[in-house]
C-alpha positions as CSV (number, residue, x, y, z in Angstrom):
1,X,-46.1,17.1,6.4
2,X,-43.3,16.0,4.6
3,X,-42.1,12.3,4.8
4,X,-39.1,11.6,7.0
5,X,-36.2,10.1,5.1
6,X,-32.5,8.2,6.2
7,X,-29.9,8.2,3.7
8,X,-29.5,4.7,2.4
9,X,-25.8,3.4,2.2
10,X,-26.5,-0.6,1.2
11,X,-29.8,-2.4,-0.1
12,X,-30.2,-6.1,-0.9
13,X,-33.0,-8.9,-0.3
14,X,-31.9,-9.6,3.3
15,X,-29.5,-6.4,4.3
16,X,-29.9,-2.4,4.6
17,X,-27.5,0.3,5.6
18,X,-28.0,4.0,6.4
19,X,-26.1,7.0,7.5
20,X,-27.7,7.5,11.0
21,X,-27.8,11.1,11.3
22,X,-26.1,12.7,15.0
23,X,-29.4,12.8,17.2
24,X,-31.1,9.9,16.2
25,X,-31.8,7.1,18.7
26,X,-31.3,3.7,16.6
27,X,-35.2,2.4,18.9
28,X,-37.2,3.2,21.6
29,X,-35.3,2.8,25.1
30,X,-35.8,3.0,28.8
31,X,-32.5,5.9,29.0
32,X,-34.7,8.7,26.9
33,X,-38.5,7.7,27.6
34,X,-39.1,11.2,26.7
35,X,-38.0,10.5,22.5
36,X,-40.4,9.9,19.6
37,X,-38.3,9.5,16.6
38,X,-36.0,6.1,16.1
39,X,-34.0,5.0,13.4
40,X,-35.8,1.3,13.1
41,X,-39.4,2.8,12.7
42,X,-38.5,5.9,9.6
43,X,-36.4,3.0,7.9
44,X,-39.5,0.6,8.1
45,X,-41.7,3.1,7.1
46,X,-39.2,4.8,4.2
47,X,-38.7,0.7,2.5
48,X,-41.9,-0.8,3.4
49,X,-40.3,-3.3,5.3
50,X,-39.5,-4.6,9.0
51,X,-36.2,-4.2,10.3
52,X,-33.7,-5.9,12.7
53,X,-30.7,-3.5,14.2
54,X,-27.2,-5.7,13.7
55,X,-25.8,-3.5,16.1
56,X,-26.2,0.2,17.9
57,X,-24.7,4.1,17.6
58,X,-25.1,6.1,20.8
59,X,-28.2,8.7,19.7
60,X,-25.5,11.3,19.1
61,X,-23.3,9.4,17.2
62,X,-23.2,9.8,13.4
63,X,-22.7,7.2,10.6
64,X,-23.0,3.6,9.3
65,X,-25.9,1.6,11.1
66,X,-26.7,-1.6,9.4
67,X,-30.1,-3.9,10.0
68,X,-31.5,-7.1,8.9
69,X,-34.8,-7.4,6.8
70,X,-35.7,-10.6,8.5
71,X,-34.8,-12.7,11.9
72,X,-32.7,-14.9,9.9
73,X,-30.4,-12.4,8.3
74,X,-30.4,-11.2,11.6
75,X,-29.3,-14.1,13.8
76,X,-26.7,-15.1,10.9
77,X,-25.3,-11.2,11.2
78,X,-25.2,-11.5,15.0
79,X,-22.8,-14.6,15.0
80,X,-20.9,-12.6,12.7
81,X,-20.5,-10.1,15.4
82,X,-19.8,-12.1,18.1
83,X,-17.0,-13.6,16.3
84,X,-15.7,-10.0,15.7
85,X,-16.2,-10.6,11.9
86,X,-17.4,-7.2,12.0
87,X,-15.0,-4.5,11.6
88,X,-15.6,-1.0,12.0
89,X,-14.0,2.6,11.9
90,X,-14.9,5.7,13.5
91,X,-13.6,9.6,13.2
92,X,-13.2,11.5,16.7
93,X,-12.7,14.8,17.4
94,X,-11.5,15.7,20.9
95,X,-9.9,17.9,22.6
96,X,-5.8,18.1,23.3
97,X,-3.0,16.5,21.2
98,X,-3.0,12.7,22.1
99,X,0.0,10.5,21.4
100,X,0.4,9.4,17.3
101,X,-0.8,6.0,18.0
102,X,-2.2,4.5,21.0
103,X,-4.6,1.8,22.5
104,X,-6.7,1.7,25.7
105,X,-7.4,-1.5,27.4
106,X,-9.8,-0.6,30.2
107,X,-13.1,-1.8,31.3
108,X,-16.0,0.1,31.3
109,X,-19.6,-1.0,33.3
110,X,-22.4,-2.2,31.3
111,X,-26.0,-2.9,31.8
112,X,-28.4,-1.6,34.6
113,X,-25.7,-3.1,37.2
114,X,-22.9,-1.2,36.4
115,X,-20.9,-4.7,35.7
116,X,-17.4,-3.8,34.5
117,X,-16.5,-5.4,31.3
118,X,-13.0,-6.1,29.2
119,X,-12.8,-3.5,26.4
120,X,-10.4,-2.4,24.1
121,X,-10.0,0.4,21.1
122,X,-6.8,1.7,18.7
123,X,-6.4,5.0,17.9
124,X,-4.4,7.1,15.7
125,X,-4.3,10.6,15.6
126,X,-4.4,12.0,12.1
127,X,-3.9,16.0,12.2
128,X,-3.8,18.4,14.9
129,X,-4.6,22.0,15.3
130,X,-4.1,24.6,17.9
131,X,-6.3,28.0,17.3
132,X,-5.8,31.3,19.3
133,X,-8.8,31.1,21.3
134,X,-9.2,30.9,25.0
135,X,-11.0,27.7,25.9
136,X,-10.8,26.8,29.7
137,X,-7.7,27.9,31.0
138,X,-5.4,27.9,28.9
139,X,-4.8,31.2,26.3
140,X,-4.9,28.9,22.9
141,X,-7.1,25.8,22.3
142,X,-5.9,22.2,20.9
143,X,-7.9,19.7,19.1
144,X,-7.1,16.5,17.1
145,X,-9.0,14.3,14.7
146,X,-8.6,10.8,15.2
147,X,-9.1,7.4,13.8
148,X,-10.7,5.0,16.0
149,X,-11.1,1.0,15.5
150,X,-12.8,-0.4,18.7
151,X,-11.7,-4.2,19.2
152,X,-14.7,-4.9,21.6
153,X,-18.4,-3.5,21.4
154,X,-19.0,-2.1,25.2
155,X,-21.8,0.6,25.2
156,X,-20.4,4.3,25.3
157,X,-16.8,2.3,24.6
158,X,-15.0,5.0,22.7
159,X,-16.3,8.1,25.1
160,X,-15.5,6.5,28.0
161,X,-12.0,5.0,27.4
162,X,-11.4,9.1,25.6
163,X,-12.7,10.9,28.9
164,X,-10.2,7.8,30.9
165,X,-7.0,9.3,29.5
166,X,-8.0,13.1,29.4
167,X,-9.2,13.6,25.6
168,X,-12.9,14.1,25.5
169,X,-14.9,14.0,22.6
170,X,-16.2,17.3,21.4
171,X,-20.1,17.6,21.8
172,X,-20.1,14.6,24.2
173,X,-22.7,15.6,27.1
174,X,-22.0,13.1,29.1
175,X,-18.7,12.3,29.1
176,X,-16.9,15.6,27.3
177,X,-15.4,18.9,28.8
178,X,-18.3,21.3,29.3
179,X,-16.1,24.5,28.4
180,X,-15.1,23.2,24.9
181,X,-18.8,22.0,24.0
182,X,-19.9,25.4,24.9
183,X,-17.8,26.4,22.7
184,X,-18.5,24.6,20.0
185,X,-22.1,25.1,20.8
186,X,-22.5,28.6,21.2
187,X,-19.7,30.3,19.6
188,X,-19.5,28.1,16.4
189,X,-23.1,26.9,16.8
190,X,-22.4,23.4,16.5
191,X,-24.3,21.4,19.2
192,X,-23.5,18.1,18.0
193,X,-21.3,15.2,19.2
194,X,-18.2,15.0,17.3
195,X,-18.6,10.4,16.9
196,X,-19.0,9.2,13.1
197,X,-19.0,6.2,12.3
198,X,-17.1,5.8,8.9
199,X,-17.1,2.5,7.8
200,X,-18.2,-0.7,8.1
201,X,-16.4,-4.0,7.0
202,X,-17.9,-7.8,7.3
203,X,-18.7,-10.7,5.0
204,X,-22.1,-11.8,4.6
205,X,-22.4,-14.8,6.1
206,X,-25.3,-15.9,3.6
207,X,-23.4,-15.8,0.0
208,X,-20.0,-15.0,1.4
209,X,-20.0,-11.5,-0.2
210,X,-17.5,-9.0,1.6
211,X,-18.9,-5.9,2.1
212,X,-17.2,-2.4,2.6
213,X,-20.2,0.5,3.8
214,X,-19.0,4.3,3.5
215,X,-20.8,6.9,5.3
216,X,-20.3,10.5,4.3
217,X,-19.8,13.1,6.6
218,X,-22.6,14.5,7.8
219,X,-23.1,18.6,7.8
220,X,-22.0,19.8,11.7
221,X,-18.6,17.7,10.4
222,X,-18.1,19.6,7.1
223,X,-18.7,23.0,9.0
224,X,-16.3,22.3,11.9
225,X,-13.7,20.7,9.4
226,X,-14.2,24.1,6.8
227,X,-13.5,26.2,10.2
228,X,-10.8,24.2,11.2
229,X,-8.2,24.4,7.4
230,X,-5.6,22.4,9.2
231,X,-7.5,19.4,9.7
232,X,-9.7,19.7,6.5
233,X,-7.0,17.3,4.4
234,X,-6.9,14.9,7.1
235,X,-10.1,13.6,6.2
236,X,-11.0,12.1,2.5
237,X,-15.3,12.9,2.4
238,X,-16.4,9.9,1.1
């Protein structure tokens, strides 16, 4: 059997960076006891070395995931976090033509409570494209790529505040429009959620170094973006 293998984005003494790939869960957690593969146990297998998750993607979510290689890098990149020193960027693809640029304040519920908690994201919609194809009920179908830059870090933040004004995320199970990921699924057989996370800005807090992580797009985006000409300049693949 052939050894299983993340793409590495970033690598230093203390820090490490990969392109999570859409399906991945980042570790082992009570919401899919049923999983056997996680992120934190290939990485510490592929480097040799243990690893500390500085923060989480949703299992179908795409794109930069960054850990620590020890509890102090760890600790030192969780203040960073908390003081939201840590700046990321994520590409959506939803269904519908939201506005050109728009931001959600609206709490969502967190933790095995349910508490509702402050949470905020900015989007801006970068192309659009309407194909004839009858999705639901209407004859043609609309979708729109957006950028997204959450200000707070609530779990499920971006597909909740998304399905809260009426533009689900494509390939979102949970929270998405069970015509369109049909579609997508069976019809353009791509199953995936349509969540990458782009890019990742911070400085490290322990030599001051600013950091900028990339993550290329990953195939089901390529595919869907090939399919879709009007929204393939829209996006630079980095």
């Amino acid at each position: 059997m052939l050894k299983e293998e993340l793409e590495i984005l970033y690598e230093d003494d203390n820090l490490v960076a990969i392109n999570k790939p859409a399906g991945l869960l980042v570790h082992r957690t009570y919401l899919d006891p049923g999983e056997t593969r996680f992120a934190i146990q290939i990485l510490r297998n592929q480097i040799g070395s243990w690893v500390y998750p500085i923060h989480r993607l949703d299992k179908g979510t795409s794109g930069v995931l960054l850990f620590g290689k020890n509890p102090e890098t760890a600790s030192a990149m969780g203040e960073v976090v908390l003081k939201r020193e840590f700046s990321k960027k994520y590409l959506a693809l939803v269904r519908g033509y939201p506005p050109d640029v728009f931001r959600i304040n609206y709490q969502v519920p967190q933790g095995r409570r349910e508490e509702k908690k402050p949470a905020m994201t900015g989007f801006t919609t970068l192309d659009r494209t309407e194909i004839d194809e009858k999705v639901g009920i209407y004859d043609t179908t609309r979708y729109s790529l957006l950028n997204v830059i959450p200000e707070s870090g609530r779990r499920h933040q971006i597909r909740r505040h998304l399905k809260h004004i009426y533009y689900p995320i494509i390939g979102d199970r949970r929270y998405g429009d069970r015509a369109h990921n049909k579609y997508f699924k069976e019809k353009l057989e791509l199953p995936q959620m349509f969540l990458h996370a782009k890019e990742l800005v911070f400085t490290n807090p322990l030599n001051g170094e600013k950091l900028l992580l990339q993550a290329p797009l990953p195939d089901h985006w390529l595919k869907t973006l090939k399919i879709f000409e009007k929204l393939k300049g829209a996006v630079p693949v980095i």
